[in-house]
N, C-alpha and C positions, 0 to 999 in steps of 0.2 A: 588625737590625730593618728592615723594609721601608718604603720611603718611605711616606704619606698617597698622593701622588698616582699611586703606582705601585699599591696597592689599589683607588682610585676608579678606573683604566683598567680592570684586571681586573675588578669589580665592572658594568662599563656595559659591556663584553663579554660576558657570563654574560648580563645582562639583557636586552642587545639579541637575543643566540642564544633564550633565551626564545621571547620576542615574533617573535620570526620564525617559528620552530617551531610557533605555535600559532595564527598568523595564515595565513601564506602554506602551510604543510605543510599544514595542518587543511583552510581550502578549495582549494585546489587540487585534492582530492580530491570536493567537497561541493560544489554550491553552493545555500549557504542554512543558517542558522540551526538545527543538531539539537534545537534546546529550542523550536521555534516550531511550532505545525500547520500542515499542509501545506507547511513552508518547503521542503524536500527534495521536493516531489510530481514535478518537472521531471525528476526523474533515473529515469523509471519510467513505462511505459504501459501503463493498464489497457485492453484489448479484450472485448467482448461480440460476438458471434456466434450465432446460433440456426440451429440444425438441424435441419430440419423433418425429415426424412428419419429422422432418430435420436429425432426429438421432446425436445430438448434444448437446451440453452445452453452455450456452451464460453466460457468468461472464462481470459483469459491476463493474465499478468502480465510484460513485460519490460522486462529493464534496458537503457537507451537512452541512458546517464550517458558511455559509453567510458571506466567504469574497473569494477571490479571491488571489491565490497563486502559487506558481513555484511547481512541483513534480517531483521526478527521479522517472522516471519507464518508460517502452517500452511499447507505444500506438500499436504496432505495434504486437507484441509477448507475451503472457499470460507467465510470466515469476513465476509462482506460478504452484501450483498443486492440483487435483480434489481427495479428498480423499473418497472412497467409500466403505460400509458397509454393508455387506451382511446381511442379517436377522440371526441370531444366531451362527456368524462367525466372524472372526477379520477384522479389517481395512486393507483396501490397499489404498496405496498411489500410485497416475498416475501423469504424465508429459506429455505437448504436446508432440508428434514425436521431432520436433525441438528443444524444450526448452532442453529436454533431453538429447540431443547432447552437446549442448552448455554446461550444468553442467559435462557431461562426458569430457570434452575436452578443455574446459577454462571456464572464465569468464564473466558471462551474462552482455551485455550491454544496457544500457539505457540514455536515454536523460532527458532533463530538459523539463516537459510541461506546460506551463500556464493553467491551471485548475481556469475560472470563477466561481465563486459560482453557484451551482446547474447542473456544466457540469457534462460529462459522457462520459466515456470511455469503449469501447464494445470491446468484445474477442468475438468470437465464435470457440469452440476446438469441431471437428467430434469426436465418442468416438473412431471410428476407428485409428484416431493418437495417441492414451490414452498410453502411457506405464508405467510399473513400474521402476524403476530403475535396476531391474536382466532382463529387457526387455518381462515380462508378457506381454499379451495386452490384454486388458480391452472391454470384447466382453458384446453384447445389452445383450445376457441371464446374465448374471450374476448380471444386473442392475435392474431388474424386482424386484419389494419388498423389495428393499435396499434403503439406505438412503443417503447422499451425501454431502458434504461439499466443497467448494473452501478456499486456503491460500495463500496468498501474501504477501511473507515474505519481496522479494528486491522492497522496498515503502518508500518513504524520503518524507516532505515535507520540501521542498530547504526555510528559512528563507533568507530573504536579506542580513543580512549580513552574510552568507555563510554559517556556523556552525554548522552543524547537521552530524550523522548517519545515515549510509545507511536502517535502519528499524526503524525508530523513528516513522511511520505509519502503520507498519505491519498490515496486516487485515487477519480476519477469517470471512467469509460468515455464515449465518445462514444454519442450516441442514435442507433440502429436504426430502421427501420422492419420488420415484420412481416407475410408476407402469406402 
């Protein structure tokens, strides 16, 4: 039969391996709280870009963390919105043609993407698909002298062992001007 205090050693060995494993392994990877919003936003930069040339907006997304991680979000569908500011007037807020649908009618889908440290993910939204949610559409004169912002609210970065919120990466782009 094994001594009491020879189980209590092994028992606070097991537990301290724990606690280290799930402290120090977890963020050293992370930082910030996967159940919190926007706790993760730091490991990720959203860019806005307009291309007058293409008559478009390019919004990238990349990882800026120097590691290498899982994200839900659709590489596929700018599943965020372009908020635009007229010169001495209120904001509006635009959604692709598509995405707009999708929020009017269910629930946006995404997948799980492996995101390398330093990759990037590219949208390009024409303004011509640009709507409001009362289905305004977001025409080139109105973007002349105004300033511009992209938000991507539905952004998780997926931890290994599963456990996050669907916006624990939420991003907001820096604002633009437009000329």
């Amino acid at each position: 039969m094994k001594k009491p205090k020879t189980i209590l050693v092994i028992f606070a060995f097991v537990a301290g391996m724990y606690f280290f494993m799930n402290t120090f392994v977890h963020t050293s990877v992370y930082t910030g709280d996967p159940l919190t919003p926007g706790a993760l936003s730091g490991n990720l930069l959203l860019t806005l870009i307009f291309k007058p040339k293409d008559d478009c907006f390019r919004i990238t997304l990349q990882n800026i963390s120097g590691q290498d991680f899982n994200v839900r979000v659709n590489a596929e569908q700018f599943q965020g919105s372009i908020v635009v500011i007229p010169e001495g007037e209120e904001q509006q807020e635009f959604y692709g043609e598509s995405f707009r649908t999708v929020i009017l009618t269910g629930v946006p889908v995404t997948s799980v993407e492996f995101l390398k440290k330093g990759d990037v993910i590219t949208w390009n939204i024409p303004v011509a698909e640009l709507h409001s949610m009362q289905d305004k559409r977001l025409t080139r004169q109105e973007l002349y002298g105004s300033s511009a912002y992209a938000k991507l609210g539905y952004l998780a970065i997926v931890p290994p062992d599963g456990g996050y919120i669907g916006s624990n990466a939420e991003q907001v782009s820096e604002r633009i001007g437009i000329k």
